[in-house]
PyMOL Python script that loads the backbone (N, CA, C, O; Angstrom):
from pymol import cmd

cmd.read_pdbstr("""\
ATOM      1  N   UNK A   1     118.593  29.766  86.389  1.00  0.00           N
ATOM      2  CA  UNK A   1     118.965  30.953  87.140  1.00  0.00           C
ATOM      3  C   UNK A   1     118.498  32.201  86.398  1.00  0.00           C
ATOM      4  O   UNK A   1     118.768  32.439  85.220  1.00  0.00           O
ATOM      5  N   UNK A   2     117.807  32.934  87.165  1.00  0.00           N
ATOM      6  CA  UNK A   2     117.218  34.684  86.461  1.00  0.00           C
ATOM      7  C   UNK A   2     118.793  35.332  86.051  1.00  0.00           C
ATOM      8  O   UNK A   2     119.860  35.511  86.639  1.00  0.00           O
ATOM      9  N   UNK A   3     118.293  35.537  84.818  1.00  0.00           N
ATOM     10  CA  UNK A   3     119.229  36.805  83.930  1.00  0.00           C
ATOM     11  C   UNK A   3     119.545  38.214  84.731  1.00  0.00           C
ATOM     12  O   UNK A   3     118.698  39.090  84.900  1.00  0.00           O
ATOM     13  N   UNK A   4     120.640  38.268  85.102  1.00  0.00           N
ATOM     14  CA  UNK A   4     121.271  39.301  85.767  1.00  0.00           C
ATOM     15  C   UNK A   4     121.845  40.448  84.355  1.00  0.00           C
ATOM     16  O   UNK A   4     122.586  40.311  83.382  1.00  0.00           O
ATOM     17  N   UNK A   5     121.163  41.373  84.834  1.00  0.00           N
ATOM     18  CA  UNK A   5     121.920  43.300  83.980  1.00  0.00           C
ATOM     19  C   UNK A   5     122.441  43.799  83.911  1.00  0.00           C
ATOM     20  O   UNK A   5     121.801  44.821  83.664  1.00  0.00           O
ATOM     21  N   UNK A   6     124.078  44.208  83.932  1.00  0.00           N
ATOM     22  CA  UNK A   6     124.562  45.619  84.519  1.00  0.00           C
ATOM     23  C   UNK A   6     124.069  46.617  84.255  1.00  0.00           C
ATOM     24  O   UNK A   6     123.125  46.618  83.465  1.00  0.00           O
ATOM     25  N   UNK A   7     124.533  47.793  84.816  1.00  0.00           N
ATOM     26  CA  UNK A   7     123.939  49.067  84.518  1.00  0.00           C
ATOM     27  C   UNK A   7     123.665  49.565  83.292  1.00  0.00           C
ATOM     28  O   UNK A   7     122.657  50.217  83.021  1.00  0.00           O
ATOM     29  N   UNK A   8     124.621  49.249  82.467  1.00  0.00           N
ATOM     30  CA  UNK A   8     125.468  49.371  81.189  1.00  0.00           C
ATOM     31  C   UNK A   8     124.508  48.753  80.720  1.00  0.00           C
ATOM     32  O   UNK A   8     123.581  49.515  80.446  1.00  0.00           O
ATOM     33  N   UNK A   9     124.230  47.273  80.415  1.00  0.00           N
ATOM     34  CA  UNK A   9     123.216  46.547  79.741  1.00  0.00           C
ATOM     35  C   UNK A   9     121.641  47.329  79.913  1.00  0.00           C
ATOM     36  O   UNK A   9     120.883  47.541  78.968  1.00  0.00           O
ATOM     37  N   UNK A  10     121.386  47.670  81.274  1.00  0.00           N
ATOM     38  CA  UNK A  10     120.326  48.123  81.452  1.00  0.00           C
ATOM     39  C   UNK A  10     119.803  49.275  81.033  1.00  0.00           C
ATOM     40  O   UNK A  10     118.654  49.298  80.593  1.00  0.00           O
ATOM     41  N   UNK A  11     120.434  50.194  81.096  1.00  0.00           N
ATOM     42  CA  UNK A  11     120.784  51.525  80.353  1.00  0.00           C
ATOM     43  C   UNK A  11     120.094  51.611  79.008  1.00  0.00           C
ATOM     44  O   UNK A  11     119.047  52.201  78.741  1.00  0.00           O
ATOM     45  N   UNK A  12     121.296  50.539  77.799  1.00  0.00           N
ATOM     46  CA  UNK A  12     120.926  50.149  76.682  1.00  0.00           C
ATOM     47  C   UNK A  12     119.746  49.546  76.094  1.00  0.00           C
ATOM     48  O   UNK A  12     119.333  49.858  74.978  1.00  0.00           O
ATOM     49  N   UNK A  13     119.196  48.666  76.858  1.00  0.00           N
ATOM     50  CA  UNK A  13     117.635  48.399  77.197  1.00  0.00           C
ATOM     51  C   UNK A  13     116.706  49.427  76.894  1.00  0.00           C
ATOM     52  O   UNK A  13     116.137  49.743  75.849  1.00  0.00           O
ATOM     53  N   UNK A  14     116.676  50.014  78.409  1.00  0.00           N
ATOM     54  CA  UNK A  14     116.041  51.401  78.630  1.00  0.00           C
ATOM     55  C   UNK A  14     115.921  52.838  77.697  1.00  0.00           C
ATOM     56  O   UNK A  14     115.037  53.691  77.611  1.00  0.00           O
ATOM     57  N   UNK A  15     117.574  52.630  76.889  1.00  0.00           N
ATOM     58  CA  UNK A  15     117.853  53.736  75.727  1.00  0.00           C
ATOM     59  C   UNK A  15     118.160  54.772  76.944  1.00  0.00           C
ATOM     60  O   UNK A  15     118.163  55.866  76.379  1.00  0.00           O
ATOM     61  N   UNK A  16     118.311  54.897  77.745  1.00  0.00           N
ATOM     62  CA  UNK A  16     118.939  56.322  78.669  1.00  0.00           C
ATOM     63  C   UNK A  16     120.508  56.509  78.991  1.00  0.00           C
ATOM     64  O   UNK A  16     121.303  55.816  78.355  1.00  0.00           O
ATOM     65  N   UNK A  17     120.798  57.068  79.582  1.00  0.00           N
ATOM     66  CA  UNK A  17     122.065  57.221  80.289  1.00  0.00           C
ATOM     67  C   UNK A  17     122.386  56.504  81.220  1.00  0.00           C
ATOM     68  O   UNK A  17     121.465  55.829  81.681  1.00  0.00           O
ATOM     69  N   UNK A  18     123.857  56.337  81.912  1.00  0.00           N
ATOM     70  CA  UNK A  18     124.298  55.619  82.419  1.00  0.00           C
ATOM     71  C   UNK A  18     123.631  57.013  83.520  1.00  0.00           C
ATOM     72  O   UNK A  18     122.779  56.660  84.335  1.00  0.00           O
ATOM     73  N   UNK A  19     123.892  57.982  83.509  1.00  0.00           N
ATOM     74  CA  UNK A  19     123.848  59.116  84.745  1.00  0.00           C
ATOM     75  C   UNK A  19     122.206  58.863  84.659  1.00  0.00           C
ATOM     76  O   UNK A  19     122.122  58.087  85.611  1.00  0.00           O
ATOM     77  N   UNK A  20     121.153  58.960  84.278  1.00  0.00           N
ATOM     78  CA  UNK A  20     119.923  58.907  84.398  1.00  0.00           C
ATOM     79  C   UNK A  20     119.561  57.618  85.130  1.00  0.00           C
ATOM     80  O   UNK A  20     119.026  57.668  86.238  1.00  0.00           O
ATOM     81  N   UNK A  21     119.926  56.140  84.356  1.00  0.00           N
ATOM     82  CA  UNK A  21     119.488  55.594  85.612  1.00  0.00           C
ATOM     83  C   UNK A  21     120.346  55.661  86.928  1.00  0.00           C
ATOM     84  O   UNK A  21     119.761  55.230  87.921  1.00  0.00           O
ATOM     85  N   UNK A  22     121.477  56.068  87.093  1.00  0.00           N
ATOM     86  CA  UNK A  22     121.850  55.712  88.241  1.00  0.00           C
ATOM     87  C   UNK A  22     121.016  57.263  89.328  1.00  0.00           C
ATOM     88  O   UNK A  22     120.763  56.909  90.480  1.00  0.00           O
ATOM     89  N   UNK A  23     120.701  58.530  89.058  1.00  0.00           N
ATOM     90  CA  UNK A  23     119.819  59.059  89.273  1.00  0.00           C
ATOM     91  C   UNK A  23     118.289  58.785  89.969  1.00  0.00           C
ATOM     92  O   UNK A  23     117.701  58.965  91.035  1.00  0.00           O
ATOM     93  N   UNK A  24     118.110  58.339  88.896  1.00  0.00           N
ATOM     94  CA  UNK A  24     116.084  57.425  89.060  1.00  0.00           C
ATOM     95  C   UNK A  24     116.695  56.783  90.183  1.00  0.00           C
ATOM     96  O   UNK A  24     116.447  57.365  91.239  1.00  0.00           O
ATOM     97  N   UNK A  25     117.584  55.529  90.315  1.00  0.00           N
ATOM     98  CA  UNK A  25     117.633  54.565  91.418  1.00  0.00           C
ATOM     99  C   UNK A  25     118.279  55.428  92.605  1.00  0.00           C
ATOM    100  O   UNK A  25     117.734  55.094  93.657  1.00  0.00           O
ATOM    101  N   UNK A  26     118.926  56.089  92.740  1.00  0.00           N
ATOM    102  CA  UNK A  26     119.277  57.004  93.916  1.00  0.00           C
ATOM    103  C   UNK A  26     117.924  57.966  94.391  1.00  0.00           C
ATOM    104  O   UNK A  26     118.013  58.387  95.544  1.00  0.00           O
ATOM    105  N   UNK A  27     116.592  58.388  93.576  1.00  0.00           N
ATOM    106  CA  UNK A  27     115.645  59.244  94.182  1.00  0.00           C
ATOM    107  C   UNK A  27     114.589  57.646  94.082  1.00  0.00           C
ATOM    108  O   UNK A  27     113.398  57.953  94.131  1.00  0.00           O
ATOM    109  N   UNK A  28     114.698  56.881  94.022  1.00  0.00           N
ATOM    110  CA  UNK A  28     113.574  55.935  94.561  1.00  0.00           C
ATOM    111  C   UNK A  28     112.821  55.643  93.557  1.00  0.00           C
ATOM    112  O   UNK A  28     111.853  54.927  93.813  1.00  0.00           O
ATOM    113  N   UNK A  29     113.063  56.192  91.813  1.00  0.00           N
ATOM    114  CA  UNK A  29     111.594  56.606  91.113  1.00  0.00           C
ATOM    115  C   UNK A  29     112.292  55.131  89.699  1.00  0.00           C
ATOM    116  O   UNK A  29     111.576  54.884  88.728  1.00  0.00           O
ATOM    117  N   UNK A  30     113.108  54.688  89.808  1.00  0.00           N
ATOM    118  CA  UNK A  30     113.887  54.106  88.677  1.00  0.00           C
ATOM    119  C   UNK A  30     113.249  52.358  88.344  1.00  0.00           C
ATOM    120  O   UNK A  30     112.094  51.995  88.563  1.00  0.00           O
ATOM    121  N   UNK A  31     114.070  51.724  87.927  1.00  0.00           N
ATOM    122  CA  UNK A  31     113.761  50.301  88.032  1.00  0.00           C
ATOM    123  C   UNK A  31     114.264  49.865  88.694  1.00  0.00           C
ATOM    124  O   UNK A  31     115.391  50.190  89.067  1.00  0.00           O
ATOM    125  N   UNK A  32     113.140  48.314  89.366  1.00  0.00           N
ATOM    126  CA  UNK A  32     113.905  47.971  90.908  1.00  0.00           C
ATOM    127  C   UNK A  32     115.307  47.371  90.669  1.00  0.00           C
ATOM    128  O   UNK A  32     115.660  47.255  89.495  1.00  0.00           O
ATOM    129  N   UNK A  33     116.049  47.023  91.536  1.00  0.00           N
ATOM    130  CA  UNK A  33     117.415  46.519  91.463  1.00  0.00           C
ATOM    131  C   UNK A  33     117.973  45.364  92.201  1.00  0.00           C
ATOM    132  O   UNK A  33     117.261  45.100  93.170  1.00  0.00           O
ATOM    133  N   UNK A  34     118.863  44.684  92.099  1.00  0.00           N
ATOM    134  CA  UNK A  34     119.939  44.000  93.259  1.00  0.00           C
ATOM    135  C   UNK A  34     121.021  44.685  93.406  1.00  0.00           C
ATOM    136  O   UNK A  34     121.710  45.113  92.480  1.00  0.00           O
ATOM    137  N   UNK A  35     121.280  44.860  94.864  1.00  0.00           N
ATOM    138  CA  UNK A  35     122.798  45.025  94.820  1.00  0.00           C
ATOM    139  C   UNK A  35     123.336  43.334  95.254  1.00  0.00           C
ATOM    140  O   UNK A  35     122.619  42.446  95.714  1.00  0.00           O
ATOM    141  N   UNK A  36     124.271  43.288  95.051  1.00  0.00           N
ATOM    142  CA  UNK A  36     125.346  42.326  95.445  1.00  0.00           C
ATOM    143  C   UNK A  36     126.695  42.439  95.665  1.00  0.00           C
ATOM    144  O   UNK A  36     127.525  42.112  94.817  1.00  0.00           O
ATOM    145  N   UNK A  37     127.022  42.963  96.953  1.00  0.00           N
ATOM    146  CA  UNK A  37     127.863  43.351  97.363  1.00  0.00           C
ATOM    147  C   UNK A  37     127.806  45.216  97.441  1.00  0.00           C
ATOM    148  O   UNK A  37     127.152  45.963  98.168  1.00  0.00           O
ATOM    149  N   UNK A  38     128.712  45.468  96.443  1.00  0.00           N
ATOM    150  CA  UNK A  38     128.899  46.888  95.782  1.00  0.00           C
ATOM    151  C   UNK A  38     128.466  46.878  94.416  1.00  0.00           C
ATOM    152  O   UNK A  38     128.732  47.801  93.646  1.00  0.00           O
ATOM    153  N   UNK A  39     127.760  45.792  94.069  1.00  0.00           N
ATOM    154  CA  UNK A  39     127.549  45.990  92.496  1.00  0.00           C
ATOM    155  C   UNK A  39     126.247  46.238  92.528  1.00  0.00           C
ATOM    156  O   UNK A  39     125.501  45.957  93.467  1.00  0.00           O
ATOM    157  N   UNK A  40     125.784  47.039  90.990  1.00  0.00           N
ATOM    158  CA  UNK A  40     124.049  46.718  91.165  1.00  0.00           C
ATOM    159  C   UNK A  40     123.633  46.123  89.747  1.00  0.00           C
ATOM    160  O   UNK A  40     123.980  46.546  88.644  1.00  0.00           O
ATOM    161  N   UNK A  41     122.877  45.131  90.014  1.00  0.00           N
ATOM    162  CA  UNK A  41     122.269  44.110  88.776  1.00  0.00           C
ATOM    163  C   UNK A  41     121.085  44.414  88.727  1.00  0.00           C
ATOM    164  O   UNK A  41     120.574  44.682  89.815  1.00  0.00           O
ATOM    165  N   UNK A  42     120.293  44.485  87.615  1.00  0.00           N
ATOM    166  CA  UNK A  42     119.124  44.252  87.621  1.00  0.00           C
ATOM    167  C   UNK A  42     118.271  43.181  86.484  1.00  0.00           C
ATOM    168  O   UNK A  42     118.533  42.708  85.378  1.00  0.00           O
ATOM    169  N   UNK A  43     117.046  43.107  87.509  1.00  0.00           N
ATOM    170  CA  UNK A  43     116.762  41.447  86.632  1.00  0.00           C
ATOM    171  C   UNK A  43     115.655  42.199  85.354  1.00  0.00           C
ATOM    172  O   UNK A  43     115.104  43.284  85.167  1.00  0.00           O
ATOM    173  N   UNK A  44     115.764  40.833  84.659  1.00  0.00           N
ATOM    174  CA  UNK A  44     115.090  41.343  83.164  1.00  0.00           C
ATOM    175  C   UNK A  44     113.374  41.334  83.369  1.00  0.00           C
ATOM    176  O   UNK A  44     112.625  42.060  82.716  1.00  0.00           O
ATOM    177  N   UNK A  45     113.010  40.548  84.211  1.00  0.00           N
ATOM    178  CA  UNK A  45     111.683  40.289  84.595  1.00  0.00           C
ATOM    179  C   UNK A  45     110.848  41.921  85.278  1.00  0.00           C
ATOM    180  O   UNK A  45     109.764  42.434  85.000  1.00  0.00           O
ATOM    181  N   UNK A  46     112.082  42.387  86.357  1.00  0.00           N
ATOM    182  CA  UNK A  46     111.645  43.634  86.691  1.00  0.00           C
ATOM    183  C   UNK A  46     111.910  45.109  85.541  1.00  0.00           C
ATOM    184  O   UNK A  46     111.242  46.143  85.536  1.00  0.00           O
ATOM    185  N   UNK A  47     112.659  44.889  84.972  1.00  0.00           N
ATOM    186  CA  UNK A  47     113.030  46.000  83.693  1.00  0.00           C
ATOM    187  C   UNK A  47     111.813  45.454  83.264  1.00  0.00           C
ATOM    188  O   UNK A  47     111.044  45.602  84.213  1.00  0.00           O
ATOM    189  N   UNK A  48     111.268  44.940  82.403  1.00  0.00           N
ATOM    190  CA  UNK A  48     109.942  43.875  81.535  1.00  0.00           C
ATOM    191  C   UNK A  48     108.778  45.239  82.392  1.00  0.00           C
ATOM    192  O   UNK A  48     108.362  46.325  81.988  1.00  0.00           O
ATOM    193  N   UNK A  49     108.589  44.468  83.706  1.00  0.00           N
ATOM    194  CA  UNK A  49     107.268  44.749  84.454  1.00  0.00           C
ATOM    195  C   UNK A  49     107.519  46.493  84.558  1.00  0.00           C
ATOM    196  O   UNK A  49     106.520  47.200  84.427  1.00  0.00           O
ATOM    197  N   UNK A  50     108.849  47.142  84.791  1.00  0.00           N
ATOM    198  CA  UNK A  50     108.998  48.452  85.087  1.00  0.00           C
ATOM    199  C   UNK A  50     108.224  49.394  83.673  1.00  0.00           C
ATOM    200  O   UNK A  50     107.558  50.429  83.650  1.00  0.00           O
ATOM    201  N   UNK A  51     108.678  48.494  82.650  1.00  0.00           N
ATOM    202  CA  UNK A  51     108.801  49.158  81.022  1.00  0.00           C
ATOM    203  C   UNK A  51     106.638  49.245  81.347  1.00  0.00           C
ATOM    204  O   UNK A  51     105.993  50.258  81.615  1.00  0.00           O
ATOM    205  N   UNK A  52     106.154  47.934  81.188  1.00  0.00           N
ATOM    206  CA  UNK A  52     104.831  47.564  81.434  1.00  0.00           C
ATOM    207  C   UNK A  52     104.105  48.489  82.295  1.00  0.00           C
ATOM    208  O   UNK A  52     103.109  49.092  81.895  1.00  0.00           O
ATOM    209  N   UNK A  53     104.556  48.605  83.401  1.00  0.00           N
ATOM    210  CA  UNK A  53     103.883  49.559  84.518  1.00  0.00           C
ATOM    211  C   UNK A  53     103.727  51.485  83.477  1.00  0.00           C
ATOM    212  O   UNK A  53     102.855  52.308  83.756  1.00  0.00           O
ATOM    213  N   UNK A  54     104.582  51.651  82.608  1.00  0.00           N
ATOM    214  CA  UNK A  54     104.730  53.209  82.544  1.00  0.00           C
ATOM    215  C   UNK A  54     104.319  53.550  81.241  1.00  0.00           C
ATOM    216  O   UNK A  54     104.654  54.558  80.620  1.00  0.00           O
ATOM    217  N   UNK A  55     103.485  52.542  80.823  1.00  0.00           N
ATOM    218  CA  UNK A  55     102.916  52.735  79.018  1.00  0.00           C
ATOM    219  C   UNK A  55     101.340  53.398  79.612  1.00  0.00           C
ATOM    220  O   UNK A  55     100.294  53.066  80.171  1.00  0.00           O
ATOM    221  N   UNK A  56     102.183  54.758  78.927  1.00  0.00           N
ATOM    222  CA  UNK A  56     100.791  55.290  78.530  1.00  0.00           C
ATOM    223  C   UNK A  56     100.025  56.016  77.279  1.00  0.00           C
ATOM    224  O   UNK A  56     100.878  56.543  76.565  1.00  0.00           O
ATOM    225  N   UNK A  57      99.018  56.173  76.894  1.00  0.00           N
ATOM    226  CA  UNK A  57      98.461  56.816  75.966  1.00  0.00           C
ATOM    227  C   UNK A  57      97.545  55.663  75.456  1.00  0.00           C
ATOM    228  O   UNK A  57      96.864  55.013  76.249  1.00  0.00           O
ATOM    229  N   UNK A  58      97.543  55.395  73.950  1.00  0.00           N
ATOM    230  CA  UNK A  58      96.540  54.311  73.453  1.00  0.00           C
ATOM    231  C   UNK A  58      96.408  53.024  73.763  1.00  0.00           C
ATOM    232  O   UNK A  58      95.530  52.162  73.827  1.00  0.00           O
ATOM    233  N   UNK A  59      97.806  53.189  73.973  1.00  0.00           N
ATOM    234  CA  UNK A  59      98.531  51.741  73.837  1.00  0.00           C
ATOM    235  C   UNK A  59      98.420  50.747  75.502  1.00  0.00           C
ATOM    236  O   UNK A  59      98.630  49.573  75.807  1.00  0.00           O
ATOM    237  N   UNK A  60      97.887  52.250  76.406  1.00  0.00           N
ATOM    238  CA  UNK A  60      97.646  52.000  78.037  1.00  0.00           C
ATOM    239  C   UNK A  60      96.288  50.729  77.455  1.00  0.00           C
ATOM    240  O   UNK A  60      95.658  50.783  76.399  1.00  0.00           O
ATOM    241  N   UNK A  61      96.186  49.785  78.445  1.00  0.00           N
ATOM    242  CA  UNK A  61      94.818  49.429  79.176  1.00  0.00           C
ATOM    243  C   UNK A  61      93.392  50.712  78.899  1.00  0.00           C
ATOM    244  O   UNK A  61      93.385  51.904  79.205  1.00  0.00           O
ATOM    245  N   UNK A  62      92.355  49.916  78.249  1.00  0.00           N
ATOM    246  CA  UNK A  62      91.042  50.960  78.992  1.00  0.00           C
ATOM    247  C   UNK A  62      90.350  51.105  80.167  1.00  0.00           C
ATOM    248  O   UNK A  62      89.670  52.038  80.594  1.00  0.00           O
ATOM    249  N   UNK A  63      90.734  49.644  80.786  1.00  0.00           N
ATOM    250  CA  UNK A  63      89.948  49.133  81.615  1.00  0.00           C
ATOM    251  C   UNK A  63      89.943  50.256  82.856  1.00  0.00           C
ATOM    252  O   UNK A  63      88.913  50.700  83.364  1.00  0.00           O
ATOM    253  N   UNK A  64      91.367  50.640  83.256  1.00  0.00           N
ATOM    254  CA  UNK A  64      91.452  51.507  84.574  1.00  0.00           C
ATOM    255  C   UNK A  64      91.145  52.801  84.141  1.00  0.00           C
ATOM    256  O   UNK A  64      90.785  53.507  85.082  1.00  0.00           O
ATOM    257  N   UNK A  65      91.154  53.338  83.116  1.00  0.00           N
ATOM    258  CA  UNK A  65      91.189  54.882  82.821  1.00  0.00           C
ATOM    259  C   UNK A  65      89.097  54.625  82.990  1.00  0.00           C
ATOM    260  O   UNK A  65      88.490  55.444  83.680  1.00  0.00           O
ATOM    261  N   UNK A  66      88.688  54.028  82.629  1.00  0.00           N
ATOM    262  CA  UNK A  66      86.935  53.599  82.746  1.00  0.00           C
ATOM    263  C   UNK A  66      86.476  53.373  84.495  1.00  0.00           C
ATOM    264  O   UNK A  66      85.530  53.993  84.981  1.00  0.00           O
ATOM    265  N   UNK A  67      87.240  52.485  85.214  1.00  0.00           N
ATOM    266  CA  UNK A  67      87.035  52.502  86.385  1.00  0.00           C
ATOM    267  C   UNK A  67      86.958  54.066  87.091  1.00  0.00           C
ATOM    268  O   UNK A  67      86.070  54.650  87.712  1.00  0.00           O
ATOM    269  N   UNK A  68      88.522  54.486  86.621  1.00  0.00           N
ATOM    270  CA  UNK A  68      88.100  55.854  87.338  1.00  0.00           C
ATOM    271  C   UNK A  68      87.086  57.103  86.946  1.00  0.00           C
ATOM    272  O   UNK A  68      86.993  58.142  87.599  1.00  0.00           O
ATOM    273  N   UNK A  69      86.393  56.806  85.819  1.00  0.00           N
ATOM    274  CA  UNK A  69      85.163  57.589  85.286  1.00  0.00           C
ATOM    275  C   UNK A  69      84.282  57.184  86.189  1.00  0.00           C
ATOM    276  O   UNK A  69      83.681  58.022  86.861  1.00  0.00           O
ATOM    277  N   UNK A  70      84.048  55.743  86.360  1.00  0.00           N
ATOM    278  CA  UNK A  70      82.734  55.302  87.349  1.00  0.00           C
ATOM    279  C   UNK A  70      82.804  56.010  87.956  1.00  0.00           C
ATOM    280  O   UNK A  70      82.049  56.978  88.051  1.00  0.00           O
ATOM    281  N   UNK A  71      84.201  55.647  88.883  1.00  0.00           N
ATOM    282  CA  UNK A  71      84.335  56.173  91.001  1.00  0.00           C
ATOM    283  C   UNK A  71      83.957  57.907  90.554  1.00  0.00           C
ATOM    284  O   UNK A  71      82.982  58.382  91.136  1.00  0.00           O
ATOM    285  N   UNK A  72      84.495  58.565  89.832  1.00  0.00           N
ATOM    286  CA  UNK A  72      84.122  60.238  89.834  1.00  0.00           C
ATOM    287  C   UNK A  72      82.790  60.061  89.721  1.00  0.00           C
ATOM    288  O   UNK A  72      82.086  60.535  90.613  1.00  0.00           O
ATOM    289  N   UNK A  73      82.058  59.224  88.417  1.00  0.00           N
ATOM    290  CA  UNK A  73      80.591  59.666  88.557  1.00  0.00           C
ATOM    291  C   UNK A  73      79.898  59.314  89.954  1.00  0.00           C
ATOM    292  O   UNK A  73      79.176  60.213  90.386  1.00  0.00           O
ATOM    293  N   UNK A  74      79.984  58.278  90.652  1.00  0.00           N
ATOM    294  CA  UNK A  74      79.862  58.060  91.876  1.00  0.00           C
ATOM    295  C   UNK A  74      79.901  58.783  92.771  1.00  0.00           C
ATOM    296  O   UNK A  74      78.917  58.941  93.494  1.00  0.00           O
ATOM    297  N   UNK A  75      80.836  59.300  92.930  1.00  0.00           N
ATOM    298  CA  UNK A  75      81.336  60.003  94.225  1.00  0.00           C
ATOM    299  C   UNK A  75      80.296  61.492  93.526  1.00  0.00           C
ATOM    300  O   UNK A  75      79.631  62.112  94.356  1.00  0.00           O
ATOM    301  N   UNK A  76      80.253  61.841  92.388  1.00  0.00           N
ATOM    302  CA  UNK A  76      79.627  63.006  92.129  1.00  0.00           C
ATOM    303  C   UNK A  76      78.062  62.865  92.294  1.00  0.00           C
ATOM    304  O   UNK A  76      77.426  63.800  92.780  1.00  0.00           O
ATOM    305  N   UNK A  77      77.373  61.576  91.850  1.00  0.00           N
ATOM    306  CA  UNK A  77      76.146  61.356  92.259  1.00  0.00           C
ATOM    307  C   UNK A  77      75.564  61.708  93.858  1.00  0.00           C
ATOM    308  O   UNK A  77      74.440  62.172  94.050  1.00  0.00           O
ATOM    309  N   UNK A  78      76.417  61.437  94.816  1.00  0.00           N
ATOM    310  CA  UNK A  78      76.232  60.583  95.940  1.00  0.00           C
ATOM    311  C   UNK A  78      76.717  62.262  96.951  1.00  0.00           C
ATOM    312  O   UNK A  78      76.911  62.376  98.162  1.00  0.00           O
ATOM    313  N   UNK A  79      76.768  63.132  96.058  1.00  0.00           N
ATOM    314  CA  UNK A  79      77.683  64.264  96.554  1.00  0.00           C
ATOM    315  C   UNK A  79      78.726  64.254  97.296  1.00  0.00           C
ATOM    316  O   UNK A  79      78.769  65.030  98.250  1.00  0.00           O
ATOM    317  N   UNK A  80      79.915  63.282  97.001  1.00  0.00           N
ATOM    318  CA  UNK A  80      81.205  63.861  97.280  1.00  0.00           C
ATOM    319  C   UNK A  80      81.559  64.635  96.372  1.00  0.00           C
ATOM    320  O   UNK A  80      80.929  65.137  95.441  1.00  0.00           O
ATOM    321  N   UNK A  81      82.866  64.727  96.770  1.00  0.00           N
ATOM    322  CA  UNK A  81      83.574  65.392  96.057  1.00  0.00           C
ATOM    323  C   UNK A  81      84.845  65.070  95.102  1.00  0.00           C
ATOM    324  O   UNK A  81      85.806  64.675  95.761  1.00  0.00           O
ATOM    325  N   UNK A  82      85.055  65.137  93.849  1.00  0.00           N
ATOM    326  CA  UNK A  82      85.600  64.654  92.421  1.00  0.00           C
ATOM    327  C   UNK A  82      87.298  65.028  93.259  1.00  0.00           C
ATOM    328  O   UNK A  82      87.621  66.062  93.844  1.00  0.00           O
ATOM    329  N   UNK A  83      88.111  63.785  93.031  1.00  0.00           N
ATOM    330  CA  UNK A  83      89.520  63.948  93.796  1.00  0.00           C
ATOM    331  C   UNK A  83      90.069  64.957  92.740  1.00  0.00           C
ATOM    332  O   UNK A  83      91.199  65.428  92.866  1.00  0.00           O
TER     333      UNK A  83
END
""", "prot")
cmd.dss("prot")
cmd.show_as("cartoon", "prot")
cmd.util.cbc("prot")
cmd.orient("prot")
């Protein structure tokens, strides 16, 4: 059975506030969740992938920050226009 979070656990994880995540998950922008019932759990797999999705700087991937150099030089060759 997947490892269930409370807020509290998740929080501590995360290093934020109990008011911050419950915030993020009320404007849509937070880590995904379960409710069950009136409670809200969240699984460790999606905290994992949430943490993964928001690393940036060195430590990001090169691969996509290079893709989007191509598509600009592209689109600039070909005369579009640079988004």
């Amino acid at each position: 059975m997947e490892q269930l979070l409370t807020t509290l656990e998740t929080a501590q994880l995360l290093r934020c506030s109990l008011r911050t995540l419950d915030r993020e998950r009320a404007d849509g922008r937070g880590c995904p969740f379960v409710r069950i019932g009136g409670r809200i759990r969240y699984r460790r797999r999606d905290i994992e992938a949430f943490i993964a999705a928001n690393v940036r700087g060195h430590a990001a991937s090169a691969v996509p920050a290079q893709s989007h150099r191509r598509r600009l030089s592209k689109q600039t060759a070909h005369g579009g226009a640079a988004p």
